[in-house]
BAZA-648185 format. One line per field, with one value per residue (C-alpha): x, z, y; residue in three letters; residue number from 1. Coordinates in Angstrom, 3 decimals. Example, Ala and Ser with C-alpha at 12.3 -4.5 7.8 and 13.67 -1.06 7.14 Angstrom:
u = 12.300,13.670
w = 7.800,7.140
v = -4.500,-1.060
residu = ala,ser
num = 1,2
//
This chain:
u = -62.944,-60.570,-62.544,-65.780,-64.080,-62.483,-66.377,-67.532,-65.163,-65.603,-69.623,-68.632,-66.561,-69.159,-71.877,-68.948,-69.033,-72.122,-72.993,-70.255,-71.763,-75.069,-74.101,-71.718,-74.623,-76.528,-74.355,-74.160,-77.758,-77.970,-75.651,-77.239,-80.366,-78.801,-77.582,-80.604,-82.294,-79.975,-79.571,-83.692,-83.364,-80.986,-83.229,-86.277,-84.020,-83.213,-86.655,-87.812,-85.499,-86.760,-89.900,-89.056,-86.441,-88.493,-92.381,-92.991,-90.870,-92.587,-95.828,-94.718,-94.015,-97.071,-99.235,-97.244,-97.836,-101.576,-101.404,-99.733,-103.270,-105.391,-104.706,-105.679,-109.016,-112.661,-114.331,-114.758,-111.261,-110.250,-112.379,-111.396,-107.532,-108.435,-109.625,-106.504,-104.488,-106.152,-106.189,-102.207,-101.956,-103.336,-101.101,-98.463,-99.683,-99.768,-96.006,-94.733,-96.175,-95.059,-91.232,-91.353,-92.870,-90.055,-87.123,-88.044,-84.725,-86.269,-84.936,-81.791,-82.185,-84.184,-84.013,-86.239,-88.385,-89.570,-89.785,-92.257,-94.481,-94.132,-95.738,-97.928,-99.193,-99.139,-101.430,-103.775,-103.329,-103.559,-105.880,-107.902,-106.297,-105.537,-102.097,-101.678,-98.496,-96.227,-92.707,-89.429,-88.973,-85.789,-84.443,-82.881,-79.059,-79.438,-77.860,-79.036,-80.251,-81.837,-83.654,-84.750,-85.876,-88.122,-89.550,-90.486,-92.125,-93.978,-94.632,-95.984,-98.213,-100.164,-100.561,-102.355,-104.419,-105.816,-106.378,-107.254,-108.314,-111.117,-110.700,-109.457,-107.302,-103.788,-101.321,-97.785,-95.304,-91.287,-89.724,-85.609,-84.465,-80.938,-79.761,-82.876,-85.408,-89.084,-91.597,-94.989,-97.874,-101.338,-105.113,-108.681,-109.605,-110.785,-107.627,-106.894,-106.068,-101.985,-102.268,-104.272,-102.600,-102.407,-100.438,-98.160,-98.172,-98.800,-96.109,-96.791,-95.746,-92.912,-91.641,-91.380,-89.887,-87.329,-86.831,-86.421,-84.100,-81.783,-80.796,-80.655,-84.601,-87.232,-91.138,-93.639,-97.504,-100.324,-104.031,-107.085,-110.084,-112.078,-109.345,-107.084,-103.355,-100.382,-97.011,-94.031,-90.341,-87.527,-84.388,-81.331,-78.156,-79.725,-79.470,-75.855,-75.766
w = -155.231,-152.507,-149.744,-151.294,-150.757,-147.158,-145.970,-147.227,-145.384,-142.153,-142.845,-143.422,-140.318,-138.201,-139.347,-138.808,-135.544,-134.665,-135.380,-133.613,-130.737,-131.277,-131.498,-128.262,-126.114,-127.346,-126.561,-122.810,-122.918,-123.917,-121.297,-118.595,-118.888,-118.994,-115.589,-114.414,-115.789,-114.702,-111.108,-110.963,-111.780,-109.083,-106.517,-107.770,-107.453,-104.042,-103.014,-104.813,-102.504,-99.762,-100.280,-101.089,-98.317,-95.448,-95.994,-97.625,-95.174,-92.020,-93.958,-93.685,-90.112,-89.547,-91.123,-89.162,-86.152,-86.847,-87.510,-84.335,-82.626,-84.607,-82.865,-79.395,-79.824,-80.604,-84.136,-84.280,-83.304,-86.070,-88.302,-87.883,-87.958,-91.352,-92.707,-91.389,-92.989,-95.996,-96.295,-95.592,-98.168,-101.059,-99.310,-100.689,-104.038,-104.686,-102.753,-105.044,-107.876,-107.201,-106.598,-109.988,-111.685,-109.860,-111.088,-114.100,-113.358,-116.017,-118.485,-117.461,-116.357,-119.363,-122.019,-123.482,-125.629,-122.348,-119.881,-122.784,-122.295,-118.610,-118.733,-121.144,-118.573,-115.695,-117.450,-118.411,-114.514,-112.724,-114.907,-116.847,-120.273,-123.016,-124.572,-128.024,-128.566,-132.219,-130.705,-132.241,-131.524,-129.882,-127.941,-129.542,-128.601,-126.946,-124.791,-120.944,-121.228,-124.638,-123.147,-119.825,-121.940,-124.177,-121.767,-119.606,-122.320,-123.368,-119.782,-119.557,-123.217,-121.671,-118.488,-120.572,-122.323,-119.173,-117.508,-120.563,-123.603,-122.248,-123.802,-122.702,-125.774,-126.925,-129.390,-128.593,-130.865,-131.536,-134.993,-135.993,-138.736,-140.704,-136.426,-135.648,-132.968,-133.460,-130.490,-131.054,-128.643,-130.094,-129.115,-130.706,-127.254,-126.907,-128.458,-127.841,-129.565,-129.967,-129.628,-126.256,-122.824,-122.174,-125.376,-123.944,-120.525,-119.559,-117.306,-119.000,-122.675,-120.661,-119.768,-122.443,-124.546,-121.885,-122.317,-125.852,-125.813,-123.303,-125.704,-128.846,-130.289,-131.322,-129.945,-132.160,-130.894,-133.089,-132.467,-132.423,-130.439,-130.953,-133.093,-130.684,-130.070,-131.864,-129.359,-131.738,-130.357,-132.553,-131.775,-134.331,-134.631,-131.334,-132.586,-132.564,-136.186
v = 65.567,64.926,66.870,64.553,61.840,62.752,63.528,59.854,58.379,59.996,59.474,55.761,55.402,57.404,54.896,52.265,53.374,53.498,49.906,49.056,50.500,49.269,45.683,45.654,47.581,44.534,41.741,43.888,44.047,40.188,39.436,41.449,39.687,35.990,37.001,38.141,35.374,32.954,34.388,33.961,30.485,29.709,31.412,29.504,26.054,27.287,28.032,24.728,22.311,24.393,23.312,19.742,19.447,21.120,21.685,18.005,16.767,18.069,17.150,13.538,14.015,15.468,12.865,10.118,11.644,11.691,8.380,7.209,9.346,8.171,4.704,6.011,7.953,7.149,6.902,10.639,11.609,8.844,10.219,14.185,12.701,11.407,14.754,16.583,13.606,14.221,17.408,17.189,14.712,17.129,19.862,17.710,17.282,21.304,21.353,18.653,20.462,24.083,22.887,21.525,24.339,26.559,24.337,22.212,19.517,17.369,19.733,19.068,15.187,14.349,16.636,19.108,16.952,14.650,18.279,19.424,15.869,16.306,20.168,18.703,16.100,18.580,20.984,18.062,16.787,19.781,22.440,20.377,21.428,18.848,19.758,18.227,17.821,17.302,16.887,15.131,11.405,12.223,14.242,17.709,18.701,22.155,24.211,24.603,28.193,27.528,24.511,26.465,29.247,27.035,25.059,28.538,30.101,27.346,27.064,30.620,29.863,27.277,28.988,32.048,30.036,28.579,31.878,34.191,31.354,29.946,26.606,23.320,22.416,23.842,22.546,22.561,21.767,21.682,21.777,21.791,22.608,23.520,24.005,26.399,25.400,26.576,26.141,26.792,26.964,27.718,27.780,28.482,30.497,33.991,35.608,39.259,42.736,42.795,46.588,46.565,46.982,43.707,42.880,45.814,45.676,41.860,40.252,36.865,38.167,40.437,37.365,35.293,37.923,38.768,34.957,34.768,38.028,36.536,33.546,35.327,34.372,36.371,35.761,36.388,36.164,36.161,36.728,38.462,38.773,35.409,34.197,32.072,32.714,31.557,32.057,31.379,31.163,30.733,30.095,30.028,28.426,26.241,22.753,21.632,19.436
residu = unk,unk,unk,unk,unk,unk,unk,unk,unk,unk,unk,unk,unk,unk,unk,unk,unk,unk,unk,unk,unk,unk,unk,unk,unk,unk,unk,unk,unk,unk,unk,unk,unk,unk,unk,unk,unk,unk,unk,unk,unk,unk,unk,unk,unk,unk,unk,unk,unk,unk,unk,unk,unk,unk,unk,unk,unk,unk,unk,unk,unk,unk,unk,unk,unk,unk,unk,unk,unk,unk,unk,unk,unk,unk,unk,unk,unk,unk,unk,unk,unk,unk,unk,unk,unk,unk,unk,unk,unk,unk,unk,unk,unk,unk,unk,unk,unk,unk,unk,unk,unk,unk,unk,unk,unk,unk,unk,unk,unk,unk,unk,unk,unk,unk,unk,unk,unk,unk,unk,unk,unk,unk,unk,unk,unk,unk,unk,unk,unk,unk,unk,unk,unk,unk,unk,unk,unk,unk,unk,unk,unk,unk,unk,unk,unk,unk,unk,unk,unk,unk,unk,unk,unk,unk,unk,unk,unk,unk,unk,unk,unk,unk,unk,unk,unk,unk,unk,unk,unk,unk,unk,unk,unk,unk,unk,unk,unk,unk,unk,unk,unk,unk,unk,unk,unk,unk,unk,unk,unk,unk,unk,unk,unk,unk,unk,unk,unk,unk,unk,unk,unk,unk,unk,unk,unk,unk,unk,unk,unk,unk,unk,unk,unk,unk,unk,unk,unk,unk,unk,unk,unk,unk,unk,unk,unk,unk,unk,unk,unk,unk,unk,unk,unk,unk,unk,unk,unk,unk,unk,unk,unk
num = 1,2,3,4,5,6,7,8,9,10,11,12,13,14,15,16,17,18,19,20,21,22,23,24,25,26,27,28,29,30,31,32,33,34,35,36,37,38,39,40,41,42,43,44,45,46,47,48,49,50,51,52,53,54,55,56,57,58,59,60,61,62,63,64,65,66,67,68,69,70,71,72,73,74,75,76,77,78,79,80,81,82,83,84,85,86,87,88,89,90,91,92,93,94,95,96,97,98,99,100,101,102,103,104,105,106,107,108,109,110,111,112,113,114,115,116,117,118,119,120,121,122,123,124,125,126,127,128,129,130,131,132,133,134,135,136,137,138,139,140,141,142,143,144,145,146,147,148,149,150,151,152,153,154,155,156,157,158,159,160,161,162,163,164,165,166,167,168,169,170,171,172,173,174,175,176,177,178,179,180,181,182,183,184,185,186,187,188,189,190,191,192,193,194,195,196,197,198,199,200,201,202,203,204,205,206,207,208,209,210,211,212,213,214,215,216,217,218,219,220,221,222,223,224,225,226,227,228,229,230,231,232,233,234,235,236,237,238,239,240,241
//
């Protein structure tokens, strides 16, 4: 009886153990990729006021320069000029654009219910897809890294279902409840087979699960060829009550 006993409780502190160990190469794990994460975020905000505070800048100069010419040559000099300006001027536009996609600063200005309305309108503005959106009247108490982390994978949603969906609707929704946070982006598009490559290999779904992972949520995607795509995020014990 006593050796019995002896061997169940070695067995129960070598299973001890061993969840022990489990959970702390998890919190490293978890903590690895918040740095990673977070040290990619700080290069994109780098890059982004690169862009803001040099290219758009020496666009303006540009155009003001053409300007000033435009003043001292014929109608068809005037006229080329006004092309280039033009031309310039939409060279802005996709700038402008790209440094806010790299560092979303409404998410941290404005919350993460108003950066979800602002994707929502720069989908609609600049791909032609109409974002539905069910979001809270207010905005929801999270943490920076949960709010980056949402907004990025619901960035990444809506950016599949314009290049693989083939539609020009998606729904896109936030829920909270008892302190969880539940995003949800979903479409009636092509779909896909969750076993295929791309469900294993894609960089998109990589991504978003890398994001999810990092904070402590789980991503679950749902769909099937013809069926549309469900992309669920859920993150718990986010909502400070």
């Amino acid at each position: 009886m006593a050796g019995a006993l002896s061997v169940a409780i070695l067995l129960g502190a070598f299973f001890a153990a061993l969840v022990i160990a489990q959970r702390r190469r998890i919190a490293t794990e978890r903590v690895h990729a918040q740095r990673l994460l977070a040290a990619q975020e700080e290069e994109r905000s780098r890059v982004a006021r690169e862009l803001h505070d040099d290219a758009l800048q020496r666009i303006a100069v540009i155009r003001h320069e053409l300007d000033e010419a435009t003043e001292h040559g014929g109608p068809e000099i005037a006229r080329r000029i006004a092309g280039v300006s033009g031309e310039l001027e939409d060279l802005g536009v996709v700038l402008r654009t790209a440094a806010h996609q790299l560092h979303p600063s409404v998410v941290e200005k404005a919350g993460l219910v108003r950066a979800l309305g602002a994707l929502a309108a720069e989908f609609g503005r600049t791909a032609g897809l109409e974002v539905r959106l069910a979001l809270p009247p207010a905005d929801v108490p999270v943490s920076p890294a949960i709010g980056v982390a949402a907004y990025r994978i619901a960035q990444e949603a809506l950016r599949n279902v314009v290049k693989h969906g083939g539609v020009q609707q998606a729904d896109l929704a936030l829920e909270t409840a008892g302190g969880t946070l539940t995003l949800r982006v979903a479409d009636t598009g092509k779909g896909f087979d969750t076993e295929s490559s791309r469900a294993e290999d894609g960089l998109g779904l990589i991504a978003m699960r890398q994001r999810a992972e990092a904070v402590g949520a789980s991503l679950a995607i749902t769909a099937r060829p013809g069926g549309g795509t469900v992309v669920t995020a859920t993150f718990p014990r986010a909502v400070a009550t």
